[in-house]
C-alpha positions as CSV (number, residue, x, y, z in Angstrom):
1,X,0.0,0.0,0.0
2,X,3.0,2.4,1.0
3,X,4.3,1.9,-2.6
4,X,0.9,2.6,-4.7
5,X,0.2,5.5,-2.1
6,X,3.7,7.2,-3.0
7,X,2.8,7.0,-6.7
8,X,-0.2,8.8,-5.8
9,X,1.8,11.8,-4.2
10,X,4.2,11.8,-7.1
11,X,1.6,12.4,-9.6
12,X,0.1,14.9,-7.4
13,X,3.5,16.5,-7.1
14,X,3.9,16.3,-10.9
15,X,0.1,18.2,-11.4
16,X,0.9,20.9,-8.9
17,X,4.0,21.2,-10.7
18,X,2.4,21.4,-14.1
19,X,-0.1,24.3,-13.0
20,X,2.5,25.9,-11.4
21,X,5.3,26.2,-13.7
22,X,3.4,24.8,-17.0
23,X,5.4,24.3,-20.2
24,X,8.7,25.4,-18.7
25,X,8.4,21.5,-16.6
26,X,8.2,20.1,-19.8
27,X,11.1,21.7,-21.2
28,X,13.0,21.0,-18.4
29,X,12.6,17.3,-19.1
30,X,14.2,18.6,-22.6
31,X,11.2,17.7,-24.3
32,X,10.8,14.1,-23.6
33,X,7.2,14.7,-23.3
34,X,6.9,16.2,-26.6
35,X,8.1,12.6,-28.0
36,X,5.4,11.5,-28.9
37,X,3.0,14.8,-30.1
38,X,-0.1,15.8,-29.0
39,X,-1.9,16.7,-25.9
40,X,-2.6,12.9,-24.9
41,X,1.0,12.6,-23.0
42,X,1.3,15.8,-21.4
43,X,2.7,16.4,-17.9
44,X,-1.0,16.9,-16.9
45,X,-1.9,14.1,-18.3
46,X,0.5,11.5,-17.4
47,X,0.4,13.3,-13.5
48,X,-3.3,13.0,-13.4
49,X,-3.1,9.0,-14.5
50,X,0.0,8.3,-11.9
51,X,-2.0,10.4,-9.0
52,X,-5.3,8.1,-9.4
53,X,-3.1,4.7,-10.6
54,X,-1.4,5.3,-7.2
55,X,-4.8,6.4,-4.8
56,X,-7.0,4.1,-6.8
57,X,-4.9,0.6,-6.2
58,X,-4.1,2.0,-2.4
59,X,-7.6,2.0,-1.7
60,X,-8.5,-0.9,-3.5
61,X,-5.6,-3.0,-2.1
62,X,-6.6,-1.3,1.9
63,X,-10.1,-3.4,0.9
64,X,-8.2,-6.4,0.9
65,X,-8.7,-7.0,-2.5
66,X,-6.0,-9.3,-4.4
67,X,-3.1,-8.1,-6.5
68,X,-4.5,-8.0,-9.7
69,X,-7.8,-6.6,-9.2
70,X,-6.0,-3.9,-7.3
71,X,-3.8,-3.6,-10.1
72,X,-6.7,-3.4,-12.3
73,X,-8.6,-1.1,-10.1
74,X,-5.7,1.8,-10.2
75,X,-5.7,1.4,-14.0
76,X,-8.8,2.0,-14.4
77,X,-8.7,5.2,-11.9
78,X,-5.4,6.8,-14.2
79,X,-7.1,6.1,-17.0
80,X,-10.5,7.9,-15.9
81,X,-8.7,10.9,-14.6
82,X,-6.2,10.9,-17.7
83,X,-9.1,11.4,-19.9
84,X,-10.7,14.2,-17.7
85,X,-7.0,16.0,-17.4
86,X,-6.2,15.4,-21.3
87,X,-10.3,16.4,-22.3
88,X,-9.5,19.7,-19.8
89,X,-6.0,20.3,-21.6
90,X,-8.0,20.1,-24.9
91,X,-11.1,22.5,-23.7
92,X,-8.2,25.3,-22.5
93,X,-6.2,25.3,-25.7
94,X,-8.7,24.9,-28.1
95,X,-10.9,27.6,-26.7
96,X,-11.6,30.9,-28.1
97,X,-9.7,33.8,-28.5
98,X,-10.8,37.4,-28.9
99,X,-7.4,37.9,-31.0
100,X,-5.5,41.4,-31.6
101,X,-7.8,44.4,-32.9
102,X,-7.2,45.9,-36.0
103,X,-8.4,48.9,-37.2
104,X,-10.5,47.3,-40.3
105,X,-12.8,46.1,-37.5
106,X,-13.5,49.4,-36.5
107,X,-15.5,49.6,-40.2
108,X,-19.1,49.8,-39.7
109,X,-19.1,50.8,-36.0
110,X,-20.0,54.1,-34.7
111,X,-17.9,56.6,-33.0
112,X,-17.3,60.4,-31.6
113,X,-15.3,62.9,-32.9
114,X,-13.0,64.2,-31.0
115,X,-11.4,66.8,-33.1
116,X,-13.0,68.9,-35.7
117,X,-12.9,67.6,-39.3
118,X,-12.4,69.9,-41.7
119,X,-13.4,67.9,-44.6
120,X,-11.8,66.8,-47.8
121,X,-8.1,65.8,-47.9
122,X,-7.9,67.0,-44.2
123,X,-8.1,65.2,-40.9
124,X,-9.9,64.8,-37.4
125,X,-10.0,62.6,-34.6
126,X,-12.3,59.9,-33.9
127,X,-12.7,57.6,-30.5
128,X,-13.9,54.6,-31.4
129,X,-14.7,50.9,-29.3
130,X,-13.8,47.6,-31.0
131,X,-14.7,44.6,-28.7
132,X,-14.3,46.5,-25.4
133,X,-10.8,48.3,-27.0
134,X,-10.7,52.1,-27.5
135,X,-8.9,53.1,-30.4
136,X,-8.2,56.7,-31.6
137,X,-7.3,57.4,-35.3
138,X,-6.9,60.3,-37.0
139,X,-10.2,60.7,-39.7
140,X,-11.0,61.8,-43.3
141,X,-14.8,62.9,-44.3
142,X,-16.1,64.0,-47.4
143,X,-17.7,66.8,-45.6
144,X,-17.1,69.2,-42.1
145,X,-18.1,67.4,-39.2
146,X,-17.9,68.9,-35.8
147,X,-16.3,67.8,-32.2
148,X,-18.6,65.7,-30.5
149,X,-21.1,64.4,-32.9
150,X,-21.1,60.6,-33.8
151,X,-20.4,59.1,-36.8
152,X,-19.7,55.8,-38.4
153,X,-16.8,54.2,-39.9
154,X,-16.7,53.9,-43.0
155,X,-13.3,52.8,-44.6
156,X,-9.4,52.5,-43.6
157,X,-7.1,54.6,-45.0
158,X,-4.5,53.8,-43.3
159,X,-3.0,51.6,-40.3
160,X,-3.8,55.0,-38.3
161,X,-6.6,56.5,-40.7
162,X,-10.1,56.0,-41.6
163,X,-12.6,57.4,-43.5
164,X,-16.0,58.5,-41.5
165,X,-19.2,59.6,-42.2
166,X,-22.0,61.2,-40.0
167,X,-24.6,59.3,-38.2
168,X,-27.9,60.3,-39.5
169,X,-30.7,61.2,-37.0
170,X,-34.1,61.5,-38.4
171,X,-35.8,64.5,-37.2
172,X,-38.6,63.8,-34.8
């Protein structure tokens, strides 16, 4: 029982140390992990299946059961919680990601002037929210547009440019 219950530490050891210090474990190890590619042998992985090997056969052989159901027992247990840490691994890395903003996904949303446009080849600035981001870029119109009122994105002129038009508001 000692034995199977030190296993069990050791792969608990080995999952703290993978949340803890992450990829940098596995290149410690020089990439031995990496051997074989994909997420399925990963340090959480492998810790999570030594962890319940190791608690799974100590309980099974404290209920007096013989050595190979015991055996068969913890097997069962690493490979349960193997799954469950690789299927975890999987969710985390293969989840979404808002990405870096641009400013072409500024087109089509609306913002405020900040400075004056002039109109024609001259520029003003707009403030304008991407996905929780606030951007400021400088702002061509065809026409004047003053400080403050809103207006819509239009086009990109430029990695720091766009082109804007006012908002229309009908009259009430």
């Amino acid at each position: 029982m000692t034995l199977f219950l030190v296993l069990g530490f050791v792969g608990l050891a080995l999952v703290l140390l993978t949340l803890l210090v992450g990829d940098h474990l596995e290149a410690a190890f020089g990439g031995a992990f990496n051997a074989l590619e994909g997420d399925v042998f990963s340090t959480a992985v492998i810790g999570g299946f030594v962890s319940a090997f190791g608690f799974g056969a100590a309980a099974a052989e404290g209920a007096g059961l013989p050595v190979l159901p015991t055996l068969a027992i913890g097997a069962g247990s690493g490979v349960v919680v193997g799954w469950f840490a690789w299927w975890l691994t999987k969710l985390v890395k293969d989840g979404p990601s808002d990405g870096t903003v641009s400013i072409g996904d500024a087109v089509g949303q609306v913002g405020r002037v900040l400075t004056p446009i002039p109109g024609g080849d001259s520029y003003g600035v707009v403030r304008v929210s991407v996905g929780g981001h606030v951007m400021q870029c400088n702002a061509s119109a065809l026409l004047a547009i003053e400080a403050g009122a809103e207006v819509s994105i239009t086009g990109v002129l430029s990695p720091t440019a766009v082109t804007v038009a006012p908002v229309w508001k009908p009259e009430s």
